[in-house]
C-alpha positions as CSV (number, residue, x, y, z in Angstrom):
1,X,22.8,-50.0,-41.3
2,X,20.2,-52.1,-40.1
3,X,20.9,-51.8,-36.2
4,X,21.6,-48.3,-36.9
5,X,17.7,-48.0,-37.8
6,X,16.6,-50.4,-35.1
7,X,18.4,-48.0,-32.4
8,X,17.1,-44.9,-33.9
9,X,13.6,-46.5,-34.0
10,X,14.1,-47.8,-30.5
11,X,14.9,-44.5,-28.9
12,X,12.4,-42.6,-30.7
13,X,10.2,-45.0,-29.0
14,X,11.6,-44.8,-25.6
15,X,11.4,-40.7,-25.8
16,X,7.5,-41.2,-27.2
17,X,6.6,-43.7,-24.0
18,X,5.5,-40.8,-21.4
19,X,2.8,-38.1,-21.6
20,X,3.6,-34.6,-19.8
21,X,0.4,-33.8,-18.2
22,X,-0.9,-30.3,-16.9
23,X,-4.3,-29.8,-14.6
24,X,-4.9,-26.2,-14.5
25,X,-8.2,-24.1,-13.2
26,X,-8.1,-20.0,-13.8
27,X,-6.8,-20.2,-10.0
28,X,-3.7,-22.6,-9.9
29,X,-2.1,-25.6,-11.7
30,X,-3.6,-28.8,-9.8
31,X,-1.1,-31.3,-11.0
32,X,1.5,-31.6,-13.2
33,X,3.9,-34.8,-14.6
34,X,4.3,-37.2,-16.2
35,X,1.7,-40.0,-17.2
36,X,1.4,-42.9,-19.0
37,X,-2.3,-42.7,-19.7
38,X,-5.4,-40.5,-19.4
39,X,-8.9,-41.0,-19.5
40,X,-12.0,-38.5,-19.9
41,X,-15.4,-37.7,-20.8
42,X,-15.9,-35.4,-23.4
43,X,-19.0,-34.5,-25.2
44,X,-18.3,-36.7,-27.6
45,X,-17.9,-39.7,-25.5
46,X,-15.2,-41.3,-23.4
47,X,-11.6,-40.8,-24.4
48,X,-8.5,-42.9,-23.8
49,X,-5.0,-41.1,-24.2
50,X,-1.7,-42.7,-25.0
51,X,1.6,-41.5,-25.6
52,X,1.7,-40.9,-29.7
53,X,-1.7,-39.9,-29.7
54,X,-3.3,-38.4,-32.4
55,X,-3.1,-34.0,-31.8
56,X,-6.4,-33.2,-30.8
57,X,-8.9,-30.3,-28.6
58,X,-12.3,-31.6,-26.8
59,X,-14.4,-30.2,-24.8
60,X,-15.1,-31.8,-21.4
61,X,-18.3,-32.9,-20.1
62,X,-18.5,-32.6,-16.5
63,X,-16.9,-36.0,-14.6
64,X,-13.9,-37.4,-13.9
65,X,-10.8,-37.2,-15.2
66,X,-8.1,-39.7,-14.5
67,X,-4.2,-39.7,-14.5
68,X,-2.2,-43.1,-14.4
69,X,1.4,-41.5,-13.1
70,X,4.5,-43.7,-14.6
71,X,5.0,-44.9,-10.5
72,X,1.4,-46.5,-11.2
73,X,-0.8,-44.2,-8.9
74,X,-3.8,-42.9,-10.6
75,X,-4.9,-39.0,-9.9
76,X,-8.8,-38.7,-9.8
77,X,-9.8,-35.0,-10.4
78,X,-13.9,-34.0,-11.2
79,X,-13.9,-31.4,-13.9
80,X,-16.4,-28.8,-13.9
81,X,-16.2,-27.7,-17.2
82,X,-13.5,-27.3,-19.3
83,X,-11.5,-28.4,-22.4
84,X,-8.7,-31.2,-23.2
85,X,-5.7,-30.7,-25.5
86,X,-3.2,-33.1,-26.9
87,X,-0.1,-32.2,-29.0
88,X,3.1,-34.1,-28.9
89,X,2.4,-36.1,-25.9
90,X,1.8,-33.1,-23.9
91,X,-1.9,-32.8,-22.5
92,X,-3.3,-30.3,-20.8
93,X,-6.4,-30.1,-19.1
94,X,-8.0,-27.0,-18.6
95,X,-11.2,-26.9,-16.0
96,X,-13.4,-24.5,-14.8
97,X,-12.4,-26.0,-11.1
98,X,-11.0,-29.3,-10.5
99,X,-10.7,-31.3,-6.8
C-alpha cells in the first residue's frame, strides 16, 4: 500500500515539474511552451514562478520578463505593460507589446 502511495505521489510530481507558458500582445502569441521557471516585475515587486505555484493575477511593471525553457535556454522579452496569471502551472503573460 505503501509503494502504491509513493508511485502515486511520485507521478503526481513528475506531471507538476513543468510550467505551460504563453506570451501574447493584442497582435500575436510571442512564445509559447514549456518552462521550468519564470521571473517578473510586478508592481508589487519581483516575482519568481515555479511549477505548483500558488494561483495568482499581477500586474506588470514595465521590464523584463524571463523564461527558463526545460532545454535550459532562457527567453528575455521587455513588457510594456501588461498583466501575469498563474493557475495550474499554466502562465500566461499578457503585454501591451513584447520584443
Amino acid at each position: 500500500m505503501l509503494k502504491e502511495k509513493q508511485q502515486s505521489w511520485l507521478s503526481l510530481n513528475m506531471s507538476d515539474s513543468v510550467l505551460m507558458v504563453e506570451v501574447v500582445t493584442p497582435e500575436k502569441r510571442v512564445w509559447s511552451g514549456e518552462a521550468k521557471m519564470i521571473s517578473a516585475r510586478t508592481l508589487e515587486g519581483d516575482l519568481g514562478v515555479l511549477p505548483g505555484h500558488a494561483p495568482l493575477l499581477g500586474v506588470l511593471a514595465d521590464g523584463t520578463v524571463s523564461v527558463k525553457a526545460i532545454d535550459g535556454s532562457t527567453n528575455d522579452f521587455l513588457i510594456n505593460g501588461g498583466f501575469i496569471s498563474v493557475s495550474n502551472n499554466r502562465v500566461s503573460i499578457l503585454g501591451e507589446s513584447a520584443n
